[in-house]
MIDOSE-1310 file (N, C-alpha, C; in nm, 2 decimals, decimal comma, always signed):
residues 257
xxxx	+0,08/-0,12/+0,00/+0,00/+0,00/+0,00/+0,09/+0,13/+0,00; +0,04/+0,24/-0,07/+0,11/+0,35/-0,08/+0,06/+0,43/-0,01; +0,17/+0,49/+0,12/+0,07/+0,53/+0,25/+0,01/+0,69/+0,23; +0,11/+0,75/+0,15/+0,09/+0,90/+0,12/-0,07/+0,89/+0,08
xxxx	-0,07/+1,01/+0,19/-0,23/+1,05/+0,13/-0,36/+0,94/+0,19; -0,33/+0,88/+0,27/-0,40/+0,76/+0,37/-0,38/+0,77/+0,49; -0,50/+0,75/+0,55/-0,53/+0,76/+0,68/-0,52/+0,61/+0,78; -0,45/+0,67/+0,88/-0,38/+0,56/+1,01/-0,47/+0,56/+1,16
xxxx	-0,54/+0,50/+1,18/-0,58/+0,47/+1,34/-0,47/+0,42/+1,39; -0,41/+0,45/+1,48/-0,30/+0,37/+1,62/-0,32/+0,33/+1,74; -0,39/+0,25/+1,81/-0,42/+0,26/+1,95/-0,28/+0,22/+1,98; -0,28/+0,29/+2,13/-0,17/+0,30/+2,21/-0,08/+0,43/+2,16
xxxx	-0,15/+0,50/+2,12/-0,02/+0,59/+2,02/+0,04/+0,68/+2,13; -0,01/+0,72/+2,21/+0,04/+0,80/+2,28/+0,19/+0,77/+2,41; +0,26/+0,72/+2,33/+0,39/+0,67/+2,40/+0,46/+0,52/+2,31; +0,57/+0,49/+2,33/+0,60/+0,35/+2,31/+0,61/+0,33/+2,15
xxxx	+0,59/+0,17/+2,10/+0,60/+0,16/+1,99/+0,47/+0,22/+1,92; +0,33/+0,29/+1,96/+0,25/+0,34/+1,91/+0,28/+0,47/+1,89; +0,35/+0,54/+1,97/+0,40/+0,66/+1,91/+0,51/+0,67/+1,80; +0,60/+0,58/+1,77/+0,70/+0,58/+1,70/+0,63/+0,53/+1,58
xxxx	+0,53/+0,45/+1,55/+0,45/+0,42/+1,43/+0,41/+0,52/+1,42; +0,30/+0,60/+1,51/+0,25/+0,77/+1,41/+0,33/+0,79/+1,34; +0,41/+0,85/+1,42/+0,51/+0,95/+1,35/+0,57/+0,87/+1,23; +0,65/+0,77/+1,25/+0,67/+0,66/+1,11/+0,60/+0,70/+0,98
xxxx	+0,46/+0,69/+0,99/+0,35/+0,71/+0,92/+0,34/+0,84/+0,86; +0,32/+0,92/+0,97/+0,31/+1,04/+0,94/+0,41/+1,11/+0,83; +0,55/+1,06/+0,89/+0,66/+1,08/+0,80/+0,64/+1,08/+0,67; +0,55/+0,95/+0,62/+0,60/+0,94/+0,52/+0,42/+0,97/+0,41
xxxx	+0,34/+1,04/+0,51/+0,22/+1,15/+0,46/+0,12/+1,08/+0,49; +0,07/+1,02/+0,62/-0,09/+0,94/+0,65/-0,12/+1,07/+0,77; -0,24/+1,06/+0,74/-0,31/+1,13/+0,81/-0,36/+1,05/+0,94; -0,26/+1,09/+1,10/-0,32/+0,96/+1,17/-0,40/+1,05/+1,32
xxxx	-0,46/+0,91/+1,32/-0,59/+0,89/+1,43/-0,47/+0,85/+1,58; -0,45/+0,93/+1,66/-0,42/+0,86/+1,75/-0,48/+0,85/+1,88; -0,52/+0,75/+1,90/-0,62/+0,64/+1,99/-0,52/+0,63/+2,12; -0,61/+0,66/+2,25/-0,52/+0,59/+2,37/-0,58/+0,66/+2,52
xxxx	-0,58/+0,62/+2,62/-0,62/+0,67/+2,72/-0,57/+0,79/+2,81; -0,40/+0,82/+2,76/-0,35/+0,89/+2,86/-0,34/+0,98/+2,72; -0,41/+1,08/+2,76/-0,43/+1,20/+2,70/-0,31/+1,31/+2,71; -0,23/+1,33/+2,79/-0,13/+1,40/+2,80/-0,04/+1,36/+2,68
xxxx	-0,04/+1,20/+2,67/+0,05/+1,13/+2,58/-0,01/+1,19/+2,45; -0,08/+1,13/+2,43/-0,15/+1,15/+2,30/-0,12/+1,26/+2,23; -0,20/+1,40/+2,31/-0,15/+1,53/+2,28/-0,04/+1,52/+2,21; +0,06/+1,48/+2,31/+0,23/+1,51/+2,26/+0,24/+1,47/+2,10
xxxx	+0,22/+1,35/+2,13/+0,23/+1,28/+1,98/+0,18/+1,32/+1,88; +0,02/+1,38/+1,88/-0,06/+1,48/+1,80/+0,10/+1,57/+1,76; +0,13/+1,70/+1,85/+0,24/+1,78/+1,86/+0,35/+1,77/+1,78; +0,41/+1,64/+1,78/+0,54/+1,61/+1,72/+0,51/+1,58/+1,60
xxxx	+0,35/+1,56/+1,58/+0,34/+1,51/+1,41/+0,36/+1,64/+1,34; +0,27/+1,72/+1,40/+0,23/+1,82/+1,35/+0,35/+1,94/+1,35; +0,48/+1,90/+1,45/+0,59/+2,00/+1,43/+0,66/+1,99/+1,33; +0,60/+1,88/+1,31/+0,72/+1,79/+1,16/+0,69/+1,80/+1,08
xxxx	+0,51/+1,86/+1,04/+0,48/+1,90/+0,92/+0,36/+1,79/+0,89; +0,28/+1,71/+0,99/+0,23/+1,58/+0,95/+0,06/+1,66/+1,02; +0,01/+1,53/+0,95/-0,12/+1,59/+1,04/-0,17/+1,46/+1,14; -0,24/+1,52/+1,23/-0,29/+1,40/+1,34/-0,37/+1,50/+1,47
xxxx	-0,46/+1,37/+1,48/-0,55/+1,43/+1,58/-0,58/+1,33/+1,72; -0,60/+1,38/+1,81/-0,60/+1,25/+1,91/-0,74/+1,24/+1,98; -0,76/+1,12/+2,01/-0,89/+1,07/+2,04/-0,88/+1,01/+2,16; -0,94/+1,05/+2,28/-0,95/+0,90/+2,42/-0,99/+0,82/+2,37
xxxx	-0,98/+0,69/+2,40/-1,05/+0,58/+2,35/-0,95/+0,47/+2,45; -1,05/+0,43/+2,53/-1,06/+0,26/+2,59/-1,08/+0,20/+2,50; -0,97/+0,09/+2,43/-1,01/-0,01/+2,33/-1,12/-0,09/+2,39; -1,09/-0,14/+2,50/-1,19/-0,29/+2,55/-1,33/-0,21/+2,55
xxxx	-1,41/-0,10/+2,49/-1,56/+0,00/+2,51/-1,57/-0,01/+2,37; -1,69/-0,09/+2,29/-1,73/-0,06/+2,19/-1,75/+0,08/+2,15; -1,82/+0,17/+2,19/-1,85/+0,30/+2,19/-1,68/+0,36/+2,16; -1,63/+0,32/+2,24/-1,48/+0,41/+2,22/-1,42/+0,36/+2,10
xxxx	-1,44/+0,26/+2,06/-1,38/+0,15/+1,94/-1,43/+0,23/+1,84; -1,56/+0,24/+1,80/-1,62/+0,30/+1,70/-1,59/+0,44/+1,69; -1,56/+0,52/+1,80/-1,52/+0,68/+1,77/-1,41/+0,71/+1,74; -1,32/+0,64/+1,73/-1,17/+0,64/+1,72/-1,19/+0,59/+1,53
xxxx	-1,28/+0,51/+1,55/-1,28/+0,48/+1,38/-1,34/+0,55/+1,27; -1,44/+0,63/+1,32/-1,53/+0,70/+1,28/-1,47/+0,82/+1,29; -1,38/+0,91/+1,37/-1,30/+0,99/+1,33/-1,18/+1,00/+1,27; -1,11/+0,84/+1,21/-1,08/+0,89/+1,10/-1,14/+0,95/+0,96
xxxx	-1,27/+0,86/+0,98/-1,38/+0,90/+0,85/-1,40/+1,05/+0,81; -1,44/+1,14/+0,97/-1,51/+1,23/+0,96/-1,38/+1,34/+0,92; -1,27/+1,31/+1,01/-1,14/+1,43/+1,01/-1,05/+1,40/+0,85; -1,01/+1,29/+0,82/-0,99/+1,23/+0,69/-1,07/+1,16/+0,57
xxxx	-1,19/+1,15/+0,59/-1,22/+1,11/+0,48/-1,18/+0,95/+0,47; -1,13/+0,82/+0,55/-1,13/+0,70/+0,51/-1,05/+0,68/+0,61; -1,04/+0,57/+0,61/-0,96/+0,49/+0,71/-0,88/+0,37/+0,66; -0,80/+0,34/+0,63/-0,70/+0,27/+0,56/-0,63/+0,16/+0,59
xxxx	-0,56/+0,21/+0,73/-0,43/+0,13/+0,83/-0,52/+0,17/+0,98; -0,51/+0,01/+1,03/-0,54/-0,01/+1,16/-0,42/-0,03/+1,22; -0,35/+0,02/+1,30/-0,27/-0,04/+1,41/-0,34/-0,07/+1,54; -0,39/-0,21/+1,56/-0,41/-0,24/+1,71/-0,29/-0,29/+1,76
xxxx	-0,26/-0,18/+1,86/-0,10/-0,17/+1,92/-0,10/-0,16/+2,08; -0,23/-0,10/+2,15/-0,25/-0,12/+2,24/-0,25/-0,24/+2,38; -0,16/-0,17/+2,46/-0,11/-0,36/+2,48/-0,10/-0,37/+2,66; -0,13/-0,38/+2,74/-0,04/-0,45/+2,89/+0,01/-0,56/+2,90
xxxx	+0,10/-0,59/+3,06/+0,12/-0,69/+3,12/+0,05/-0,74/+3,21; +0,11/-0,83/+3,28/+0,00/-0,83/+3,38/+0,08/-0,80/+3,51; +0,21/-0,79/+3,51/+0,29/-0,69/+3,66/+0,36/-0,81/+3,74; +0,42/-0,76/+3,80/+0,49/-0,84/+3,92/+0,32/-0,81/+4,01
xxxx	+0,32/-0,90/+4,13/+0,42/-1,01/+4,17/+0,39/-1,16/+4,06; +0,33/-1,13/+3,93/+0,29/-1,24/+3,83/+0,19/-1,34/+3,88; +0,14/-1,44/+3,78/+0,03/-1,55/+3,80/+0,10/-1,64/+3,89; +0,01/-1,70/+3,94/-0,14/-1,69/+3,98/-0,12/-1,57/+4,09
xxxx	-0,01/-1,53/+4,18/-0,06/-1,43/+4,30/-0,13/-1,31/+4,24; -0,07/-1,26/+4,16/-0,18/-1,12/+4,14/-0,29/-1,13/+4,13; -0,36/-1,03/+4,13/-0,58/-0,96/+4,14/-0,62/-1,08/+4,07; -0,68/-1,15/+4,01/-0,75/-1,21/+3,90/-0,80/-1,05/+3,81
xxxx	-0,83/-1,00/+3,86/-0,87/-0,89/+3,79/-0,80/-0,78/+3,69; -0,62/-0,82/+3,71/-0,59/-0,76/+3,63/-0,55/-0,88/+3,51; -0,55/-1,00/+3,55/-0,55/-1,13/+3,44/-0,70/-1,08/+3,33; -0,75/-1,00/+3,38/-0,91/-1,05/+3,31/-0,85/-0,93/+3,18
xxxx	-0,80/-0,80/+3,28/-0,79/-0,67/+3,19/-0,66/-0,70/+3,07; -0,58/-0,77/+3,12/-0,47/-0,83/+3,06/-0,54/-0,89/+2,89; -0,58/-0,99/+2,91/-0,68/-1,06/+2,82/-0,75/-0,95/+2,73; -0,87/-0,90/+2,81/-0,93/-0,78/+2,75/-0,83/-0,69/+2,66
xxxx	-0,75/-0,61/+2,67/-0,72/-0,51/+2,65/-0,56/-0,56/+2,49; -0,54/-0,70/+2,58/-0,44/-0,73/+2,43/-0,47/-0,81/+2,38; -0,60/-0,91/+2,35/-0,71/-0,99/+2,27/-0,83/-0,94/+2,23; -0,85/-0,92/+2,33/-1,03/-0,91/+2,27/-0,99/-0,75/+2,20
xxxx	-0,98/-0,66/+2,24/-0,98/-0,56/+2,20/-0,94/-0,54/+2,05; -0,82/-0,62/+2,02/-0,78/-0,65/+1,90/-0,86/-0,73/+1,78; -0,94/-0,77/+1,86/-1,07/-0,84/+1,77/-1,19/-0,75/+1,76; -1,19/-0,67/+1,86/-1,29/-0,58/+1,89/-1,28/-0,45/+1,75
xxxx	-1,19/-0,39/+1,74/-1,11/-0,30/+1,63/-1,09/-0,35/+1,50; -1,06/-0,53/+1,53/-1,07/-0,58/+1,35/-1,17/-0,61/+1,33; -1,30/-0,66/+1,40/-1,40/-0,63/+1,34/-1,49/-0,50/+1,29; -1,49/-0,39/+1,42/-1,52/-0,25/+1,33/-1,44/-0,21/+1,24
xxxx	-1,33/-0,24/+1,19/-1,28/-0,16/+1,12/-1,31/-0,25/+0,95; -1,34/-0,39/+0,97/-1,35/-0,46/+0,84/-1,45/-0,39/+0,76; -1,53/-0,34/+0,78/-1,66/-0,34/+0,69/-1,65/-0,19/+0,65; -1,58/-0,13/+0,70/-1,53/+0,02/+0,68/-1,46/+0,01/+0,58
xxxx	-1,37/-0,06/+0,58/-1,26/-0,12/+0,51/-1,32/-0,17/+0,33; -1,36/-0,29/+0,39/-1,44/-0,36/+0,29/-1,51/-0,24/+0,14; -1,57/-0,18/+0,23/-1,69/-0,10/+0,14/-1,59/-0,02/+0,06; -1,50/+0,06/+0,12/-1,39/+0,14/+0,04/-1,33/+0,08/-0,04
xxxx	-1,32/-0,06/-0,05/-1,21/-0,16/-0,13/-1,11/-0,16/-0,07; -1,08/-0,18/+0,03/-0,96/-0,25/+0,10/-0,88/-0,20/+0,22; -0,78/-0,26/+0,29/-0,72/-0,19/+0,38/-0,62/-0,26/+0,44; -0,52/-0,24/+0,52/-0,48/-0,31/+0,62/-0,45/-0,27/+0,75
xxxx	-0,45/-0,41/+0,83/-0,48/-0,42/+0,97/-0,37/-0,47/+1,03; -0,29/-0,43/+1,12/-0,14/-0,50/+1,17/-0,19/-0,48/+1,31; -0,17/-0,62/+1,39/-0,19/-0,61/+1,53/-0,03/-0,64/+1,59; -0,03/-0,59/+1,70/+0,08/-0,61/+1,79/+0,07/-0,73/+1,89
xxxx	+0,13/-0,77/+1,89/+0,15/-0,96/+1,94/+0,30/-0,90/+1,98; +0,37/-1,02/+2,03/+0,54/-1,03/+2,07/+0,53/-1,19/+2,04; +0,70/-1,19/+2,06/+0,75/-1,28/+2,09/+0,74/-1,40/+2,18; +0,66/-1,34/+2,32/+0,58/-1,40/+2,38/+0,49/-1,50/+2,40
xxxx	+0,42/-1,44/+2,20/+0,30/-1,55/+2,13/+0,36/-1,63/+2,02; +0,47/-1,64/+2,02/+0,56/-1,72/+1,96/+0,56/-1,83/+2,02; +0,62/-1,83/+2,13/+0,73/-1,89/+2,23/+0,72/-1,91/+2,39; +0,71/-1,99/+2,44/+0,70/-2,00/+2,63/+0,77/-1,87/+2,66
xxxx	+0,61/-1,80/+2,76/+0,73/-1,68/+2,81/+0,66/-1,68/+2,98; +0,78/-1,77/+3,06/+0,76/-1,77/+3,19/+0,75/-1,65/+3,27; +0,79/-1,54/+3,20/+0,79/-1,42/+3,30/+0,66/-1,36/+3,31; +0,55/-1,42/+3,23/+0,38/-1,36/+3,17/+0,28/-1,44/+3,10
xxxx	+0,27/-1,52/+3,15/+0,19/-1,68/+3,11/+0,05/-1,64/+3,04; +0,00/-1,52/+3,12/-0,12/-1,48/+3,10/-0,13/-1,38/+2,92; +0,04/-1,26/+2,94/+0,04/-1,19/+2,85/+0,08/-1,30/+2,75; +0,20/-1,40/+2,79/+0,19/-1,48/+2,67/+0,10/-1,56/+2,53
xxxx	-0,04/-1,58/+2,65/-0,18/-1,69/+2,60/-0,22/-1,58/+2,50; -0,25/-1,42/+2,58/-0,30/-1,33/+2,50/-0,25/-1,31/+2,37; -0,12/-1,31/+2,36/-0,05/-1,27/+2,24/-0,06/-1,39/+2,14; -0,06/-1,51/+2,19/-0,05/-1,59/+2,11/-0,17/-1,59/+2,02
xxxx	-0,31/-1,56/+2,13/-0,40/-1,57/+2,05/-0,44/-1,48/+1,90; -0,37/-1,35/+1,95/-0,36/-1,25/+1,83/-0,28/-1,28/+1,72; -0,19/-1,38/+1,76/-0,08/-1,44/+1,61/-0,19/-1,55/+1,58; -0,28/-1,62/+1,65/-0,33/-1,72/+1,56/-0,48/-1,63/+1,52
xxxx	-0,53/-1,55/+1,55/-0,59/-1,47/+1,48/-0,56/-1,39/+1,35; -0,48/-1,36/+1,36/-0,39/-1,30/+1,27/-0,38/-1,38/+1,12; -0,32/-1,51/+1,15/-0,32/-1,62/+1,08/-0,46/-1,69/+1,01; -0,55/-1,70/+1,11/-0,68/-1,75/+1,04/-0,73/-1,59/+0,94
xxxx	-0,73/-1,49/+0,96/-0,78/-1,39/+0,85/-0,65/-1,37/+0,72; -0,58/-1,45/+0,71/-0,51/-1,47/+0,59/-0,61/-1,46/+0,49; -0,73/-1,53/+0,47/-0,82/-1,55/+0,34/-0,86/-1,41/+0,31; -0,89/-1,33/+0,44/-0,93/-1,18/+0,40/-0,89/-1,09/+0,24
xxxx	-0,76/-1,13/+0,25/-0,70/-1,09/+0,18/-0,72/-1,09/+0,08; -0,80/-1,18/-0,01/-0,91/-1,19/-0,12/-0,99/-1,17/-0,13; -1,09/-1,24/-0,01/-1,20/-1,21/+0,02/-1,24/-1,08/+0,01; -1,20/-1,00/+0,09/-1,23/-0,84/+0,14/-1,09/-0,78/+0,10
xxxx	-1,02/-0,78/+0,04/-0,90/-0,72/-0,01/-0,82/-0,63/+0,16; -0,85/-0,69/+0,26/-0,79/-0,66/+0,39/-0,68/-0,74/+0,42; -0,54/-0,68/+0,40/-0,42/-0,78/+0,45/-0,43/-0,74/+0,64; -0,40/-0,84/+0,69/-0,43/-0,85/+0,82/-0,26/-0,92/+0,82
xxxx	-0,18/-0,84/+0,95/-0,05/-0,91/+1,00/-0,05/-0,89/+1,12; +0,11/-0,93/+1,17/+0,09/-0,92/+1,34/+0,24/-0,87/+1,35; +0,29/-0,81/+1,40/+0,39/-0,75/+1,44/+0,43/-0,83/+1,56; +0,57/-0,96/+1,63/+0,61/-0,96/+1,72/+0,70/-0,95/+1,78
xxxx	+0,74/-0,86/+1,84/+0,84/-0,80/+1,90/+0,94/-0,85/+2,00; +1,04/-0,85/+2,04/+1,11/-0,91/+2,14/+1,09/-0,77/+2,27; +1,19/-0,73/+2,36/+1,16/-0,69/+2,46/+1,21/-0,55/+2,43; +1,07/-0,46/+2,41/+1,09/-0,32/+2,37/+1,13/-0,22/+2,45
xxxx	+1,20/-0,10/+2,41/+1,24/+0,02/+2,53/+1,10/+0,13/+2,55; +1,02/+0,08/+2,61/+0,94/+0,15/+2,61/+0,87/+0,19/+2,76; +0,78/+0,27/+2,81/+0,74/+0,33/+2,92/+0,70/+0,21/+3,00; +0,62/+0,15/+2,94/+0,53/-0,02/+2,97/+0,67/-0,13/+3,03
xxxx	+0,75/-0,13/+2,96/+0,84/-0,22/+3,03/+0,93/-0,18/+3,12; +0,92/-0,02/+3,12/+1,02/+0,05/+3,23/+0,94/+0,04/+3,34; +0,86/+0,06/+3,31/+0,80/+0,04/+3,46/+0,77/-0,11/+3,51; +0,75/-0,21/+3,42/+0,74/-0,37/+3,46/+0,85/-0,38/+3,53
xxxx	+0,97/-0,34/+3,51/+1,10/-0,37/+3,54/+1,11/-0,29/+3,67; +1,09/-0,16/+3,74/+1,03/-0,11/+3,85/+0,97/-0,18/+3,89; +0,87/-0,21/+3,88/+0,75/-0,29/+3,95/+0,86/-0,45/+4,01; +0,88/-0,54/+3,88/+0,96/-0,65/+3,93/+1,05/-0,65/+4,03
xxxx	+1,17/-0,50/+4,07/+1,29/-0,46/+4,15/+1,18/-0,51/+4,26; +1,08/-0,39/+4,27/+1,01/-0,37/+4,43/+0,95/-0,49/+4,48; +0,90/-0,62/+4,33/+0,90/-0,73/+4,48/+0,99/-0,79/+4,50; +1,11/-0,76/+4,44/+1,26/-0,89/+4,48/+1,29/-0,95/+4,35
xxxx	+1,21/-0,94/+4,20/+1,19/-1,02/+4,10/+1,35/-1,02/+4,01; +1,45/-1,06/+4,00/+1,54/-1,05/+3,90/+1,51/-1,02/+3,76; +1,61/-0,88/+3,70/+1,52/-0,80/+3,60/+1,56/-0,94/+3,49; +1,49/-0,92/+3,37/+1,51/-1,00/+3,25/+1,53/-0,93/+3,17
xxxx	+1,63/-0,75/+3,13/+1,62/-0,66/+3,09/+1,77/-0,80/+2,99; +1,75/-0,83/+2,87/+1,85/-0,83/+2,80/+1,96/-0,74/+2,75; +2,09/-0,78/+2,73/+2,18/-0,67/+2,71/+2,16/-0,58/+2,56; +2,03/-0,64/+2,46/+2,04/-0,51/+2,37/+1,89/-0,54/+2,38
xxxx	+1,84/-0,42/+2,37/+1,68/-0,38/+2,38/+1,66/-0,33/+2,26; +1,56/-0,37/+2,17/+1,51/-0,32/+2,09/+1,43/-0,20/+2,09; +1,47/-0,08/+2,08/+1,39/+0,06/+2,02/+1,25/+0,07/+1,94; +1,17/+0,13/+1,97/+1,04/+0,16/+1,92/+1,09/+0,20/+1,77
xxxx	+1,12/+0,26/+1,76/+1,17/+0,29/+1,65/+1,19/+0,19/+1,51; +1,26/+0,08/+1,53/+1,26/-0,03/+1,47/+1,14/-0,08/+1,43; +1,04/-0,14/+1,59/+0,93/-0,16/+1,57/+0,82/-0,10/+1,44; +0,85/+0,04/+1,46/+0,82/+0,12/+1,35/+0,85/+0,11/+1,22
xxxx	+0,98/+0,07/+1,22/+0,97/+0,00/+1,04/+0,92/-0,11/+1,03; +0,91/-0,20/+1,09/+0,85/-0,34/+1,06/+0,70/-0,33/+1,04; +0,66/-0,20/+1,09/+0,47/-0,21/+1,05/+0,50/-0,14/+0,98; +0,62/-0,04/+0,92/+0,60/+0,02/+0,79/+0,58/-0,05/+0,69
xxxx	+0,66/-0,16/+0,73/+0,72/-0,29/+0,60/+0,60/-0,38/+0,56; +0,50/-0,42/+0,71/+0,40/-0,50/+0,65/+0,27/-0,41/+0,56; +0,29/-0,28/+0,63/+0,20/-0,15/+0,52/+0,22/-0,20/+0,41; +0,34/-0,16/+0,39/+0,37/-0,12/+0,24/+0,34/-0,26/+0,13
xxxx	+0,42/-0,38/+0,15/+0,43/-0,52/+0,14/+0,28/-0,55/+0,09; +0,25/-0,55/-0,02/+0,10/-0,59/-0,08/+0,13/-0,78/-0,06; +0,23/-0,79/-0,07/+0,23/-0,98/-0,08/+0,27/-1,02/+0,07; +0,25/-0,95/+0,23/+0,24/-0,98/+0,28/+0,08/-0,98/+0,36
xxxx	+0,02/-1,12/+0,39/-0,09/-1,11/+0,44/-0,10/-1,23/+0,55; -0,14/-1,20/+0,64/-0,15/-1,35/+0,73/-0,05/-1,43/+0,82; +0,02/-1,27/+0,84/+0,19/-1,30/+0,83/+0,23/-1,26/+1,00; +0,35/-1,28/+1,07/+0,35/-1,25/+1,18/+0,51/-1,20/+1,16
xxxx	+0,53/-1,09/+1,17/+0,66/-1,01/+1,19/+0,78/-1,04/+1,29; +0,83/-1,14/+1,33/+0,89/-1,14/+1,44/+1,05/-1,07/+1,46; +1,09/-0,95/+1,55/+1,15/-0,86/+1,56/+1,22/-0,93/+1,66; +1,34/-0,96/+1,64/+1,44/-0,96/+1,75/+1,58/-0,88/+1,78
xxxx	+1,65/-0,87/+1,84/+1,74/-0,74/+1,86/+1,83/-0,79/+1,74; +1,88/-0,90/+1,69/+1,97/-0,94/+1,60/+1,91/-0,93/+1,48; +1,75/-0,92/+1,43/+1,70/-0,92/+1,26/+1,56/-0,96/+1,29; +1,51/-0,96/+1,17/+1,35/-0,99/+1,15/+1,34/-1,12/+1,08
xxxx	+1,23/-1,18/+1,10/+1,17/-1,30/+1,01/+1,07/-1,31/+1,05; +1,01/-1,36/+0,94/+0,87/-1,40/+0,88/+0,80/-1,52/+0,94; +0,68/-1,56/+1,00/+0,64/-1,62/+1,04/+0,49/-1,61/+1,00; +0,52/-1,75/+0,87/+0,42/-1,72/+0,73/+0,37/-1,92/+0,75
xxxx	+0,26/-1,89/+0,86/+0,17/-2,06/+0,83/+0,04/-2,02/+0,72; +0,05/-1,92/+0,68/-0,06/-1,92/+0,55/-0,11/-2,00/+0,45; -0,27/-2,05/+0,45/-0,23/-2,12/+0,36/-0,24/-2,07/+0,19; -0,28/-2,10/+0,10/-0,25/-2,06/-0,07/-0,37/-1,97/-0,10
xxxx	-0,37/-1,84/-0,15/-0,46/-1,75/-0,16/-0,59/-1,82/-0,21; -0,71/-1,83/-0,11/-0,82/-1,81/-0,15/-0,87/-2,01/-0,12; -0,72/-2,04/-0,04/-0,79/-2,12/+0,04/-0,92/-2,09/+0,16; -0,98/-2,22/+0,25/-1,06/-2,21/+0,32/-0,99/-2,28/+0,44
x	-0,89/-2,30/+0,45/-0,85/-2,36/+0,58/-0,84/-2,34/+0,69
């Protein structure tokens, strides 16, 4: 897809790898939606597009609230004219002291907020999509939903589920001319993990901070890459500090599998 002149929703934009995607985007001329709760953040990000010459407007939006799902989508319509690129990027952990001792309650929001929500945003956004003739949808998954990750059993199940989600809307791709991918990340420098790593010091937890951390920034080309990439669909991006690879169980266009 040729992003110039296309319009971007971001949830999470307001910090982290959701902010480094705006801007990404914006860079290179999308008009973006940024979605997110902490409004101070958002602003900012709004700010930095727009110092740079980009345009973008910011929206509250609780992904896990239908109502908020739909206004975040609906104002790309009304402020741009279409909606083009979904980033569901919006994401938690679930914190020290980890499963099972922590709340059940933040296991539930854990789930909510980096599954369902992700389902919640690709379904409003298909039919938006659809009627325009096409679009794409990149959700944020990690490494996590690859691979055993003892430090987040909970964040792991969630992620995983978004890579095999991810995977079953491969057929989209024909169907509805929607490429759907998944971005998974290894362990990002971002606000979200600075503070997990805080949080783990204060109960005694030994950090799992690897000696090279991957930058938001990076992350940001890799959903440039599945934007752009018309022959990527159904695909899971996996970013590690050493390179990227493809993680392609797709099956042959216009299968039903």
């Amino acid at each position: 897809m040729e992003i110039r002149g296309k319009s971007a929703v971001i949830t999470g934009g307001g910090s982290g790898i959701g902010r480094a995607v705006s801007e990404r985007l914006a860079r290179d001329g999308a008009s973006i939606v940024v979605a997110d709760v902490d409004e101070a953040g958002g602003a900012e990000t709004v700010k930095r597009i727009e110092s740079a010459g980009g345009s973008a407007v910011f929206v509250r939006a609780d992904v896990t609230r239908e109502q908020d799902a739909r206004r975040m989508l609906d104002t790309a319509l009304q402020k741009f004219g279409r909606l083009d690129i979904l980033h569901n990027n919006a994401g938690i952990g679930t914190g020290a002291p980890g499963f099972p001792i922590v709340d059940p309650a933040r296991w539930h929001l854990v789930i909510e907020i980096d599954l369902q929500a992700v389902i919640l945003g690709t379904g409003l956004a298909a039919p938006i999509m659809e009627k325009q003739g096409g679009g794409v949808i990149i959700n944020t998954a990690s490494m996590a939903g690859l691979y055993p990750h003892r430090q987040d059993a909970v964040y792991g199940a969630a992620k995983a589920g978004v890579v095999n989600f991810t995977h079953s809307l491969a057929f989209w791709a024909v169907e509805k001319k929607i490429r759907v991918n998944c971005v998974c990340p290894g362990i990002v420098d971002t606000p979200l993990v600075r503070r997990g790593l805080e949080q783990a010091a204060q109960h005694g937890i030994k950090s799992w901070m690897p000696s090279r951390i991957i930058q938001p920034e990076e992350i940001a080309d890799a959903v440039h890459t599945l934007v752009r990439d018309d022959s990527l669909f159904g695909c899971a991006l996996e970013v590690r500090p050493t390179g990227r690879q493809i993680v392609d169980p797709r099956p042959a266009p216009g299968s039903r599998k």
